[in-house]
N, C-alpha and C positions, 0 to 999 in steps of 0.2 A: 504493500500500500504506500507504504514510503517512498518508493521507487518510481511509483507511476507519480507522486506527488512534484517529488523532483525531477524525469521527465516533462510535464504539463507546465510547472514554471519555466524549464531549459523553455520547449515551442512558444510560451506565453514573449517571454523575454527576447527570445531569438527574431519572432514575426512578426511582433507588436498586438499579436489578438491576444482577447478576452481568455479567460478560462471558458465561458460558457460558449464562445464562439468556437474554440476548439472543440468542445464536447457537439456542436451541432455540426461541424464540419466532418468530424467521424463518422458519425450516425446517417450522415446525407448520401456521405463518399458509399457507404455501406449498404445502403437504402437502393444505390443505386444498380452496384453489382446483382442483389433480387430483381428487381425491373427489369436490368437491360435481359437478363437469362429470363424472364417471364413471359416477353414478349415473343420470341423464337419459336418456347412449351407450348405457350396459348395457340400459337398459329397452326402449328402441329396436329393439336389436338383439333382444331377448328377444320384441315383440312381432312382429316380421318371422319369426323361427324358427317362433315358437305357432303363425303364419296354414299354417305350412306342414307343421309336425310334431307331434311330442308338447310341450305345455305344459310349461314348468321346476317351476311349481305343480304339476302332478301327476306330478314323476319325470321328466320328460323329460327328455335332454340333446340336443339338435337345433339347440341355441345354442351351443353348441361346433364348429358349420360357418358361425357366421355372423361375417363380418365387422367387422360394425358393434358386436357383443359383445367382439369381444376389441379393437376399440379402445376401448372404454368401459374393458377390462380392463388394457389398456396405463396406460392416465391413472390407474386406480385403484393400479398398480405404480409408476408412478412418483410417486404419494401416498404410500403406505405407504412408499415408501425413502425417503422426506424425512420422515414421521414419525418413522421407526424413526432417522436421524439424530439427530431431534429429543428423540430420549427418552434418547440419549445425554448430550445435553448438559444439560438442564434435567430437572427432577422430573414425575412422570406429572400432579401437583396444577397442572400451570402448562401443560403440552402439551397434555391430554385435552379441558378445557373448549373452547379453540379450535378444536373439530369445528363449532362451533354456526356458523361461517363457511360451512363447505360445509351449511347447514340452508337458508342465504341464497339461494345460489349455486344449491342443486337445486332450489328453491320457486320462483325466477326462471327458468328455463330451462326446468321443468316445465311452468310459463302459456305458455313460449311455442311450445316443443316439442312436449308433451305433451297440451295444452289442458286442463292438471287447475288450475282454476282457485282460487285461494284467495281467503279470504272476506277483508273487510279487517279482522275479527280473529284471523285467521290470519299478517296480516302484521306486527299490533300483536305476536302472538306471539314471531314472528320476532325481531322488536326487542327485547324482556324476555330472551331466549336469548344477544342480543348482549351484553346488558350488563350480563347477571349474569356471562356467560364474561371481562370486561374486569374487571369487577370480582376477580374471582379471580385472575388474571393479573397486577394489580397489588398483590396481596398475597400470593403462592406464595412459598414457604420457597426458599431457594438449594438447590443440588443437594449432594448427600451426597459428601462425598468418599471416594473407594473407591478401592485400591490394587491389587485382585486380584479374579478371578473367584471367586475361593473364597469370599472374605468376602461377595458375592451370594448366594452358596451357603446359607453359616452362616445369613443371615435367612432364605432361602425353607422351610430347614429348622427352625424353631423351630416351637416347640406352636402358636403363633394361628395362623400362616397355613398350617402345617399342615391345620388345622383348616378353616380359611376353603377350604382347597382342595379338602377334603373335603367339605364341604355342596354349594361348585357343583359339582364333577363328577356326585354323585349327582343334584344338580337337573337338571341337563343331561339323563343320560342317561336320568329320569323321563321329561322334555319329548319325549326325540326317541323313544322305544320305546312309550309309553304314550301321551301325548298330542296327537302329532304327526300320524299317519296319521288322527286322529280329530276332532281340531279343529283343523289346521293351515290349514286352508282359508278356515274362517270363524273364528278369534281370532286377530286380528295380534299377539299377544302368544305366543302358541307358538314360530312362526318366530324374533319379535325375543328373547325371551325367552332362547331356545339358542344366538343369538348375543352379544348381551353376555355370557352368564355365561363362554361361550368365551373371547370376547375380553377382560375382565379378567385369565383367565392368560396369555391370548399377549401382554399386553400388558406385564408382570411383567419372561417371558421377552423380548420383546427388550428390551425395558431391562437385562434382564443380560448378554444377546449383546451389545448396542451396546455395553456397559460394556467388554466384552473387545474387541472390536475397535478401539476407542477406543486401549484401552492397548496393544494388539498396533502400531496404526500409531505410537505415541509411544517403541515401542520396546520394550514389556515385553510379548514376547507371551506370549497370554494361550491360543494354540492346542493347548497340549502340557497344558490339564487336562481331565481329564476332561467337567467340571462344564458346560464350554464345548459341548460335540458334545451332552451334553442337554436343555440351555438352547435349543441349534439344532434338537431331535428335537419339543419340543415347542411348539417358534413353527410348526415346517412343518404338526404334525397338529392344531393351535389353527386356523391358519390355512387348513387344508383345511375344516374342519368351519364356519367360519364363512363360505368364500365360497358354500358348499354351500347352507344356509340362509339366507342374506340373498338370494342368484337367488331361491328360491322366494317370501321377502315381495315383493321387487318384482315379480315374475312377478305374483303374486296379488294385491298391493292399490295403493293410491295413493301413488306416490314421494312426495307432499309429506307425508305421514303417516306412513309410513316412514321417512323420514328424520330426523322430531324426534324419534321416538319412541324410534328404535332409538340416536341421540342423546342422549339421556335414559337410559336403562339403563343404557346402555354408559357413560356415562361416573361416575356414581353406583356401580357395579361396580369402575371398576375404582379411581377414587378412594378408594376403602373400601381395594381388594385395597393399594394403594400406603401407603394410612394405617398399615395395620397390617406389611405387609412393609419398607416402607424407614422407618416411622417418622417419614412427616415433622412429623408436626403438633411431635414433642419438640424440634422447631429453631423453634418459633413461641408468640410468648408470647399468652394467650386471645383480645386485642381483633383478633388477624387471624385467627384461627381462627373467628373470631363473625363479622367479615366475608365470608370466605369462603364459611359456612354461608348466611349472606345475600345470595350473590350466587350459590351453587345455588339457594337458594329463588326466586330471579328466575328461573331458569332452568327450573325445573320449573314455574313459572306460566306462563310461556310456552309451554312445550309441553304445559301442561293446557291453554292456548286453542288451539293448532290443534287437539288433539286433541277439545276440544268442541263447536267449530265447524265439522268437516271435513266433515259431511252437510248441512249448514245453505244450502238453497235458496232465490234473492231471492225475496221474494213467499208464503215455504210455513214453514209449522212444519220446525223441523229434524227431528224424530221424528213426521213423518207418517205411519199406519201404512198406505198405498196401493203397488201397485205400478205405479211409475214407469216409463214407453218408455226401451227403451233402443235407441241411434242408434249409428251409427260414427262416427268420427274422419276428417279428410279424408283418412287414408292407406286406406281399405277395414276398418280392423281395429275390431273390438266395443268399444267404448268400457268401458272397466272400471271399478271401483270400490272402495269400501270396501264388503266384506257386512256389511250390515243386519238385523237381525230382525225381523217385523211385531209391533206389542204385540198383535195379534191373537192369530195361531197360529204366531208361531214361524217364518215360512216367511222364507228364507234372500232379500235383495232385496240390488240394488246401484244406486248411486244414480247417475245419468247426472250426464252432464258434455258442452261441449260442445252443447248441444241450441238449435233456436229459440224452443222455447215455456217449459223451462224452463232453468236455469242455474244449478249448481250452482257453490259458490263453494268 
């Protein structure tokens, strides 16, 4: 005990963080290794269900008798409780970016699982994702000291994020009633779209849950206010609605694509939802604020390169407008894709992966 104690001050002293930031920085770095291996499981499991039943992409639930999904769903459970730890202790500005670990983790696992092969500036990508999220990580404001669940309360109640809470719920439930049944099939932005904006509030909420359980186990609990069983009502129905629609992206399109992307929103959401609810930026004077701005912009470069490389075939224009044979995978199952559009006529294509003649990266 002694040991880790003097260890924690060495990293305290050596990086300039918090103890408590170091404690959420473990648990996030951690959080993420489950994720990024949950994402691969699930898909797995998701495409073993389709071969057999109704698709997750179109309404099916038949992945809910398969095995191999709910261990992907286990690893993702026990991701989110070492997140949700993690946002106890540290600010959402220093936890969220650290997803771009599991971006790593399911882009490797993907090539070798999946055979959805990435191009190699898909993986320069990868790299710009890492070290704009390091970058930020060494410049996150300390965590807000908070004494009561109430006083979570008082900010989630103020006019801006009021407000902010108001524009995504409308957006949201635009996405899922309006635009969903209609281009959720072919814009991966629909799916991810309905997820981040979710997940920005559930992400709020458990920051305020963790906050009371935090103080509840230090002795002030935090279980006898109200504000606490709300904060819980709305991480459970944040958190239904987002495992709801991220099955269906992965169902439908390409985990290595998926996951930056939904990566990318998500985290840009809910950074905004944290700026303006816990106020961090007013604990940081401009030159790490201008930092941190620039080490998202690394990160959105990065995931504008996989994302504009994700079709990009050795040997072939990326936007060739032919349609491509499509082969299966060595488990039996239809090899999937991103949908494409022809610049011809529109006609919906999905780019092979896996093939001998061609090879998509």
């Amino acid at each position: 005990m002694r040991g880790a104690q003097l260890v924690g001050r060495w990293v305290e002293s050596y990086t300039g963080m918090s103890a408590d930031n170091i404690k959420g920085l473990l648990l996030a770095l951690s959080s993420s290794l489950f994720i990024g291996a949950s994402f691969i499981v699930k898909k797995k499991g998701l495409k073993k269900a389709g071969a057999a039943g109704v698709r997750a992409g179109v309404g099916g639930y038949s992945y809910l008798l398969e095995p191999l999904w709910w261990a992907g769903m286990i690893a993702m459970i026990v991701g989110e409780v070492a997140n949700f730890a993690a946002y106890a202790f540290a600010p959402a500005i220093l936890v969220t970016p650290l997803g771009a670990l599991s971006i790593i983790i399911s882009a490797v696992l993907a090539h070798i699982m999946l055979r959805e092969k990435l191009h190699i500036f898909g993986i320069l990508g990868c790299i710009l994702c890492v070290v704009g999220s390091t970058t930020i990580v060494l410049h996150a404001p300390p965590e807000r000291q908070i004494e009561s669940v109430t006083e979570v309360w008082d900010l989630a109640t103020e006019p801006a994020f009021l407000l902010y809470a108001g524009i995504v719920l409308a957006a949201a439930f635009v996405l899922i009633f309006r635009f969903a049944p209609q281009y959720g099939q072919t814009h991966i932005m629909v799916y991810i779209g309905i997820c981040s904006l979710v997940g920005s509030l559930s992400v709020m909420s458990v920051k305020a849950l963790g906050i009371a359980l935090k103080l509840t186990f230090s002795g002030m609990n935090q279980l006898v206010y109200p504000q606490t069983w709300v904060f819980s009502f709305v991480v459970v129905s944040c958190i239904v609605t987002q495992m709801n629609y991220l099955n269906k992206a992965l169902d439908t399109f390409n985990t290595a694509v998926v996951s930056p992307i939904y990566y990318t929103m998500f985290t840009s959401l809910t950074i905004l939802a944290s700026v303006i609810m816990f106020k961090d930026w007013d604990r940081q004077n401009p030159t790490q604020i201008v930092t941190e701005m620039c080490g998202f912009v690394t990160i959105l470069s990065g995931t504008f390169l996989l994302h504009k490389t994700k079709d990009m075939v050795d040997g072939l224009p990326p936007n060739l407008p032919i349609r491509l044979p499509k082969h299966s995978d060595e488990e039996g199952y239809a090899a999937e894709g991103i949908p494409l559009r022809s610049a011809a006529d529109g006609i919906p294509l999905r780019s092979p992966r896996g093939t001998d003649s061609f090879r998509s990266s």
